[in-house]
C-alpha positions in Angstrom: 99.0 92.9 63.6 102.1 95.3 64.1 101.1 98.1 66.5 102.3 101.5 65.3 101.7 103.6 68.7 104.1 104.6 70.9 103.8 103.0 74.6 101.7 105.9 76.4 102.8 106.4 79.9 101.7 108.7 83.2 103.9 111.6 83.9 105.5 109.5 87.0 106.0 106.5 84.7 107.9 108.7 82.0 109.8 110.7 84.1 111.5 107.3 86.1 112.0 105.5 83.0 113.4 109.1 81.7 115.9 108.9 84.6 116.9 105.2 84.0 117.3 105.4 80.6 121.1 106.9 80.6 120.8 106.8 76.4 116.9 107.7 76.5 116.5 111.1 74.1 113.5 113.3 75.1 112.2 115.7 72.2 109.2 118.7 72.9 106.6 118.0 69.9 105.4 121.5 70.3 106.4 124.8 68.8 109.2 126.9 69.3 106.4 129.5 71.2 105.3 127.0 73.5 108.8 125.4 74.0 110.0 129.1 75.2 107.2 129.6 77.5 108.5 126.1 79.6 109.6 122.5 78.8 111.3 119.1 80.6 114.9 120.0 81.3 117.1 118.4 78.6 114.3 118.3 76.5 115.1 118.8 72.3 112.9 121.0 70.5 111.4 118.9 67.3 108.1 121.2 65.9 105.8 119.0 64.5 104.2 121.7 62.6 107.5 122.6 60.8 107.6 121.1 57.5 111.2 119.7 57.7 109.8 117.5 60.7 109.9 113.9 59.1 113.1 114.7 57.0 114.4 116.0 60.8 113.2 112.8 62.4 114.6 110.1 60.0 118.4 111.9 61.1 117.9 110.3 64.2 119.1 106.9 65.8 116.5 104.6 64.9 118.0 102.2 67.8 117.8 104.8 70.9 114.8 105.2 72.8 112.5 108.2 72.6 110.2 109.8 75.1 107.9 112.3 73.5 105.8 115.1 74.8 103.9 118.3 74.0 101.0 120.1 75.6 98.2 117.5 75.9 99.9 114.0 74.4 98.1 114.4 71.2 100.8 115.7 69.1 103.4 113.6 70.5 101.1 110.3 70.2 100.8 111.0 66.6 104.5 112.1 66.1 105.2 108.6 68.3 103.3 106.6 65.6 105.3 108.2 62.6 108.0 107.5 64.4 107.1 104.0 64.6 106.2 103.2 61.7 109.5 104.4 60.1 111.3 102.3 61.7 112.1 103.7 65.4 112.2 100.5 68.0 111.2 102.3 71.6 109.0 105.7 71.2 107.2 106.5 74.9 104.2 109.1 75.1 103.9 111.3 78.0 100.2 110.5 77.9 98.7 113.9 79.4 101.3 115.8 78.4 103.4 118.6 79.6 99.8 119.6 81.2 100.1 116.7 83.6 104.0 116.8 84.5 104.4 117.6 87.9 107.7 118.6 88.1 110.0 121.5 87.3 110.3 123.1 84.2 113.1 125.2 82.4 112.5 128.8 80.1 
């Protein structure tokens, strides 16, 4: 059977492949509120709760490779397995979320 979830990874895992991956595209699942208060550097903002989020998503290269994130890695898992199953080939999960990233983060 065809697995629909995106590959879940640790924060150390997604932030090397991040940095090898020179065509890699990183969205923030979570809300503009939460975006603002800190996120991963380069990081586009795609609310999941915004109603034009699928329409928003199916714009995108289907062929580039995504990493995902938001607070815990529950939105992003389930915005990873939309994303999947529309068509998208690579779709990464920071599994703990932007709760687990050890590293800098922009406002």
């Amino acid at each position: 059977m065809f697995d629909n979830s995106p590959i879940n990874l640790k924060s150390s895992e997604f932030s090397q492949k991040l940095k090898e991956d020179k065509e890699g595209v990183l969205l923030d699942i979570r809300t503009p509120g939460e975006y603002s208060q800190g996120h991963i550097p380069n990081s586009t903002l795609m609310d999941i709760y915004n109603p034009s989020f699928v329409e928003d998503i199916q714009k995108l290269d289907r062929d580039k490779n995504y990493y995902l994130y938001c607070r815990s890695g529950n939105r992003s898992h389930h915005a990873g397995k939309m994303m999947k199953k529309l068509g998208f080939k690579t779709v990464y999960n920071l599994k703990s979320g932007i709760l687990g990233w050890g590293e800098t983060l922009e406002t």
